[in-house]
C-alpha positions as CSV (number, residue, x, y, z in Angstrom):
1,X,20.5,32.8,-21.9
2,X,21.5,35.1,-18.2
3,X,20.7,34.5,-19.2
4,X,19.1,33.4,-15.5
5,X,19.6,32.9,-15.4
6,X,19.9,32.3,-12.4
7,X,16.2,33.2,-11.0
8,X,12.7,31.4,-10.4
9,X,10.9,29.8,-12.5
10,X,10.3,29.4,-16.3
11,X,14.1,29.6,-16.8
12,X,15.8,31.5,-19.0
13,X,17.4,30.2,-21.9
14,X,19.6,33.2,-23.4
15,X,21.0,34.9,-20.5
16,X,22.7,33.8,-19.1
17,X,21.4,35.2,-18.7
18,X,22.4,33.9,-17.4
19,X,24.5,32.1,-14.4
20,X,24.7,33.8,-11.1
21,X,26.0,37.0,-11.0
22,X,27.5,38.6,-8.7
23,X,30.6,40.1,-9.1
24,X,32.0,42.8,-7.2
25,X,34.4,43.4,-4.8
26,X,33.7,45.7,-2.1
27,X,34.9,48.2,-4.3
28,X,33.9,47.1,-7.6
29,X,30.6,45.9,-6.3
30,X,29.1,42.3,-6.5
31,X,26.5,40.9,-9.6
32,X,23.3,40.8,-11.0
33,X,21.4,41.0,-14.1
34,X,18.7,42.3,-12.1
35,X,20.9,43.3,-8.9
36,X,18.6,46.2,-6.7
37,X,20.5,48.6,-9.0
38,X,19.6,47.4,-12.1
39,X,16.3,45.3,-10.8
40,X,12.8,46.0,-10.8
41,X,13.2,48.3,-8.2
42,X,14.0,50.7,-10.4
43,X,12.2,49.6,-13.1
44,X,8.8,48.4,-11.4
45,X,7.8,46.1,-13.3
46,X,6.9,42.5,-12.8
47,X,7.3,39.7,-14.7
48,X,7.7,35.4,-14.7
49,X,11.0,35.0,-13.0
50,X,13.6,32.5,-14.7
51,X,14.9,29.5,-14.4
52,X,18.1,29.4,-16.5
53,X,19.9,32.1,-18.5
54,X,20.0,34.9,-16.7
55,X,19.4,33.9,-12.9
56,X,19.7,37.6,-12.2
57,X,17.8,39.0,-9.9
58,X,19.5,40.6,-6.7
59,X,22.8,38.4,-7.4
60,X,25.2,40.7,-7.1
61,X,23.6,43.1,-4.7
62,X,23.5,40.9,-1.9
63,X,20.0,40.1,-2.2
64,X,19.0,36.3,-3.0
65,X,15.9,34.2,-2.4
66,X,15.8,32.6,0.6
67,X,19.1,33.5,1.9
68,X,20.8,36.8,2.5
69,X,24.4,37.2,2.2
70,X,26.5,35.0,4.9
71,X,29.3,37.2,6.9
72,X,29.2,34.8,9.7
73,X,31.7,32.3,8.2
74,X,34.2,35.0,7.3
75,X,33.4,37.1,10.7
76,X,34.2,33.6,12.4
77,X,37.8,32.9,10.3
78,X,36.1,29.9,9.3
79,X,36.7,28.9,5.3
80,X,33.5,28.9,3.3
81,X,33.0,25.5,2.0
82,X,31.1,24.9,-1.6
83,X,28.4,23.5,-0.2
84,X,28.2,27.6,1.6
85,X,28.5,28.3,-1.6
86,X,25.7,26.4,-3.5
87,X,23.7,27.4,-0.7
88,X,23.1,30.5,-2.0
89,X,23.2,29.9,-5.7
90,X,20.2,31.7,-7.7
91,X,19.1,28.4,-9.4
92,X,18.8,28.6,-13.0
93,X,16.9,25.7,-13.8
94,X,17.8,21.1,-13.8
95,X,20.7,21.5,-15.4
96,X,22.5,24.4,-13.9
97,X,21.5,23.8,-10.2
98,X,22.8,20.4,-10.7
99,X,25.8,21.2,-12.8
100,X,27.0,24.9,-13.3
101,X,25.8,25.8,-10.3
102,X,27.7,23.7,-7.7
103,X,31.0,23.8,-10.6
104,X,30.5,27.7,-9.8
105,X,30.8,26.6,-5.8
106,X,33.8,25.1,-6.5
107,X,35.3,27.8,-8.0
108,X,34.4,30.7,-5.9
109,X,36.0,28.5,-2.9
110,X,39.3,28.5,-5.4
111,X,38.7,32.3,-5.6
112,X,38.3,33.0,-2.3
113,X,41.6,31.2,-0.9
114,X,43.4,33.3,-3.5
115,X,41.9,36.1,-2.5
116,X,40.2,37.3,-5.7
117,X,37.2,40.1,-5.9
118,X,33.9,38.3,-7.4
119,X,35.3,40.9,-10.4
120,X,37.5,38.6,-11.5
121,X,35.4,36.2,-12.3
122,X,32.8,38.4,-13.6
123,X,35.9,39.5,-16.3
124,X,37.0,35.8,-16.9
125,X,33.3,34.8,-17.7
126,X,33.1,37.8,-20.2
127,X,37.1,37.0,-21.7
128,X,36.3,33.1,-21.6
129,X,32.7,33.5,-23.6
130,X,33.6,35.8,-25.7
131,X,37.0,34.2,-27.2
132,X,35.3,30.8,-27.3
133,X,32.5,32.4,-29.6
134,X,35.2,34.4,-32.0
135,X,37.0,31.1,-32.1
136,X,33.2,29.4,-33.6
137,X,32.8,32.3,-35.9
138,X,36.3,32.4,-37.4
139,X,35.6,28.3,-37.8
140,X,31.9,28.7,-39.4
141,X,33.4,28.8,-42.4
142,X,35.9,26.2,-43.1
143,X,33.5,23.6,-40.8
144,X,30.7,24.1,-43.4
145,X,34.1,23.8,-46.4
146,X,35.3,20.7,-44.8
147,X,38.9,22.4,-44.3
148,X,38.0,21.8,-40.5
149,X,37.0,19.2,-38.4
150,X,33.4,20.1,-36.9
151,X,33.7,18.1,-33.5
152,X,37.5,20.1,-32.2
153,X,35.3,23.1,-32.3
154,X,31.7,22.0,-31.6
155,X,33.8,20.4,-28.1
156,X,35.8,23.6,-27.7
157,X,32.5,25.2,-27.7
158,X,30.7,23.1,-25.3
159,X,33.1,23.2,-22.4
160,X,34.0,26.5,-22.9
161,X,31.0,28.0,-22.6
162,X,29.6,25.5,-19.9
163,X,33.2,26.5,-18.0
164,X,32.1,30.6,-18.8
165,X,28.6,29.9,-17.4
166,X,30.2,28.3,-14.1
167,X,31.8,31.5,-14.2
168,X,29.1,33.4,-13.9
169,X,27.2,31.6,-11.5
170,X,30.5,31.8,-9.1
171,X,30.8,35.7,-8.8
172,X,27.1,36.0,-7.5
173,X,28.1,33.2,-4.7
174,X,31.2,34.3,-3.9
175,X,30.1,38.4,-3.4
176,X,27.4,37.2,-0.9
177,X,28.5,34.7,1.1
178,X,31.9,36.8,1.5
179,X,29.8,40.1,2.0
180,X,31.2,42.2,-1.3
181,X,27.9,42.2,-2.7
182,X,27.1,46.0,-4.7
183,X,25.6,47.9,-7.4
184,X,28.4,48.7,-8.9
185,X,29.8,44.8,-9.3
186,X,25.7,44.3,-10.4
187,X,26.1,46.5,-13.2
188,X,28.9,45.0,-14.3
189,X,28.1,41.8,-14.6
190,X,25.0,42.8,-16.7
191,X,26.9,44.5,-19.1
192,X,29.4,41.6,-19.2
193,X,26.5,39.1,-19.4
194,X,25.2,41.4,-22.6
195,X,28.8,41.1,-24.0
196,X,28.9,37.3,-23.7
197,X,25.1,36.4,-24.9
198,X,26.0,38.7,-28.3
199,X,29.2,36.8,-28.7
200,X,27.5,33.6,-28.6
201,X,24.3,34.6,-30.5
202,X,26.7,35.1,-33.3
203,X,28.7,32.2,-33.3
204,X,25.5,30.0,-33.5
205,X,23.9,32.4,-36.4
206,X,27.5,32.3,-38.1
207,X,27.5,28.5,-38.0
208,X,23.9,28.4,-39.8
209,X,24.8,30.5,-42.4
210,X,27.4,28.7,-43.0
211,X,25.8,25.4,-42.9
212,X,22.5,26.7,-44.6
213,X,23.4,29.5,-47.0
214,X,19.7,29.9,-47.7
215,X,19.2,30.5,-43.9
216,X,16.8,33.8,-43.9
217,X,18.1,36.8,-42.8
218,X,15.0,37.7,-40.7
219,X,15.5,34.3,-39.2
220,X,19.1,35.3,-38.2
221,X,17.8,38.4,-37.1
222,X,15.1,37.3,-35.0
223,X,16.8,35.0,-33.0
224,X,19.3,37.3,-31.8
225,X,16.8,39.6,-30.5
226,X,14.7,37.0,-28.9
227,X,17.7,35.6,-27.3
228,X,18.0,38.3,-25.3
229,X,14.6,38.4,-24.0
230,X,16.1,36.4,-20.9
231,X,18.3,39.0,-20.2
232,X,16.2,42.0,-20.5
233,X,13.2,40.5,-18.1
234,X,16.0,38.9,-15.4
235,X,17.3,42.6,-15.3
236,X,13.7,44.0,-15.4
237,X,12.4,41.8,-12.5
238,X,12.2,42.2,-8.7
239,X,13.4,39.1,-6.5
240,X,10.0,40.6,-4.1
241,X,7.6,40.5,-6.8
242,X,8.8,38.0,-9.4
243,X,6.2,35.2,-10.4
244,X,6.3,31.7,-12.4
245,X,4.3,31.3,-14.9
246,X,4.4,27.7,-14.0
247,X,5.1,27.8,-10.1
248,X,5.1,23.5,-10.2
249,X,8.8,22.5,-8.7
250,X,7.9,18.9,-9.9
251,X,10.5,17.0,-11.6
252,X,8.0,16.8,-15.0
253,X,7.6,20.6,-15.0
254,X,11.2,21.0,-14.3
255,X,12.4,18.6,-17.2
256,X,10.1,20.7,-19.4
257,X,11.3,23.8,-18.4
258,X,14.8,22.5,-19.6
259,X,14.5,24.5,-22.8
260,X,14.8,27.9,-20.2
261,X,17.7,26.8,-18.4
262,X,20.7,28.3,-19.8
263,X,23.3,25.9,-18.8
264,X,21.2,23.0,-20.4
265,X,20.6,25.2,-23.8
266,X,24.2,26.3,-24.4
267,X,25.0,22.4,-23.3
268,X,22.1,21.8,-26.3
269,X,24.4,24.1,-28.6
270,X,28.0,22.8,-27.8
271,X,26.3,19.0,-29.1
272,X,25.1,20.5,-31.8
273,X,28.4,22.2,-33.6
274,X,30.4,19.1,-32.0
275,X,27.7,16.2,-33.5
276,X,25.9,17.8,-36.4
277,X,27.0,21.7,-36.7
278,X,24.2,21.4,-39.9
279,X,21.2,20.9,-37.5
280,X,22.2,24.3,-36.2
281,X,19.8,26.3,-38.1
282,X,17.1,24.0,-36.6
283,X,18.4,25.0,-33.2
284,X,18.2,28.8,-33.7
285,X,14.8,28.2,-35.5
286,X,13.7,26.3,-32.1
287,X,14.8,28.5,-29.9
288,X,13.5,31.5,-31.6
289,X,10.4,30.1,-31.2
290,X,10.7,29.0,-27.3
291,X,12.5,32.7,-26.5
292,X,9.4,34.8,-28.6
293,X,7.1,32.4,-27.0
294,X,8.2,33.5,-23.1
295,X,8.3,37.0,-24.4
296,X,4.7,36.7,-25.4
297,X,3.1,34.7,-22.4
298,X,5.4,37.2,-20.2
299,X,3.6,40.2,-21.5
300,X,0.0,38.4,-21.1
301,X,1.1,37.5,-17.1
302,X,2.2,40.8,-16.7
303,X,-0.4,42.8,-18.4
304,X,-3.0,40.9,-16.3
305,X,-1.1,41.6,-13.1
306,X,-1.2,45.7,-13.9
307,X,-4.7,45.6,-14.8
308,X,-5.2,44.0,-11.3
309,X,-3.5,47.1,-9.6
């Protein structure tokens, strides 16, 4: 949620898809759920960009709306500042433009003056997210038991993956304002994106199990694969021909579309296990029903786009 993730408009609430992607050295290639390798260029298809998850499109291959990628500040021996870096941030939705985004600004400019590819961020987003989700599954258990205090891991959660998020949104900045944008580093960060979102999908459908041992299987199961959704369209998309469903930048449409941003859902999910981890079987049921929602109006938007030719 990506994932957006990250993207245009609706938002994106599982990819994150999410964050910015963009990781690749010059060797190892720069990010994108939806870089030119892994976009809609090759797929050709079209569909209602995203405003949180899995801000995808182009990241990691250089290619970013509205801005291309910024050698002149390197070329010139100048050091990028964060706001260079925010600059050319792929959005995501409220939340992450105001939050993850500019905490991933902050961190590529770290990166930089230590030299690192966008790579190694790409791999700290996927070692980061992934341990913080073993840690809530391993915990589902003795939470629900009472052997464990809900809020140590419910907090763990919620900075950890908002920390993994900024992450991901600092690879995409850092390989284009520093030039190592590529397919290669694109592809990557899609599979590590993939890696995280299952990670975290299963935390949150361990915790309602384990809170709600009655919680339908198909439930479980549903939510997991609409989830992904984000992902799969971010990666599917083409920054040229991506549309909005709802095109409206005003602040009412954007507060709305707050249930697609990805930083603002797994921010949504971190309360939840640190608050009230037994409400989390009402998250996944809400969110299954937000994610099969998009997937639905996304196929009605882009059907009626290929029967216009």
């Amino acid at each position: 949620m990506s994932t957006p993730s990250p993207t245009a408009d609706p938002g994106a609430a599982g990819s994150g898809a999410a964050g910015s992607s963009a990781t690749g050295s010059s060797a190892t290639g720069s990010s994108a759920t939806g870089s030119s390798a892994t976009g809609s260029s090759a797929t050709g298809s079209s569909l209602p960009s995203q405003a949180g998850g899995s801000p995808r499109e182009g990241e990691r291959s250089g290619k970013t709306a509205g801005a291309s990628p910024d050698k002149s500040a390197q070329v010139s021996g100048v050091v990028p500042s964060a706001a260079d870096y925010y600059a050319v941030n792929r959005g995501g939705g409220l939340f992450s433009e105001a939050i993850s985004q500019r905490i991933g600004a902050r961190i590529a400019v770290a990166a930089n003056r230590r030299r690192l590819a966008p790579t190694v961020l790409t791999v700290i987003n996927l070692g980061l997210g992934s341990l913080i989700s073993f840690v809530v599954v391993a915990a589902a258990g003795p939470v629900a038991d009472g052997r464990l205090w809900a809020w140590p891991i419910g907090l763990l959660a919620l900075v950890g993956w908002q920390m993994a998020y900024a992450f991901d949104c600092s690879d995409g900045q850092l390989a284009r304002v520093t030039g190592q944008a590529s397919s290669a580093g694109g592809r990557l960060d899609v599979l590590c994106d993939v890696a995280v979102q299952i990670a975290l999908v299963a935390g949150l459908a361990a915790t309602a199990k384990a809170q709600t041992p009655d919680t339908p299987a198909w439930l479980l199961a549903a939510f997991a694969g609409t989830w992904m959704v984000n992902l799969v369209t971010s990666v599917m998309q083409s920054g040229d021909r991506a549309a909005s469903l709802v095109a409206s930048r005003s602040l009412p449409v954007r507060v709305i579309k707050l249930v697609r941003d990805y930083g603002f859902v797994i921010a949504l999910a971190g309360l939840t296990l640190t608050v009230a981890p037994q409400w989390t079987v009402w998250f996944v049921a809400l969110f299954t029903l937000v994610n099969a929602g998009f997937l639905a109006a996304s196929v009605v938007f882009t059907a009626r786009d290929a029967l216009r030719g």
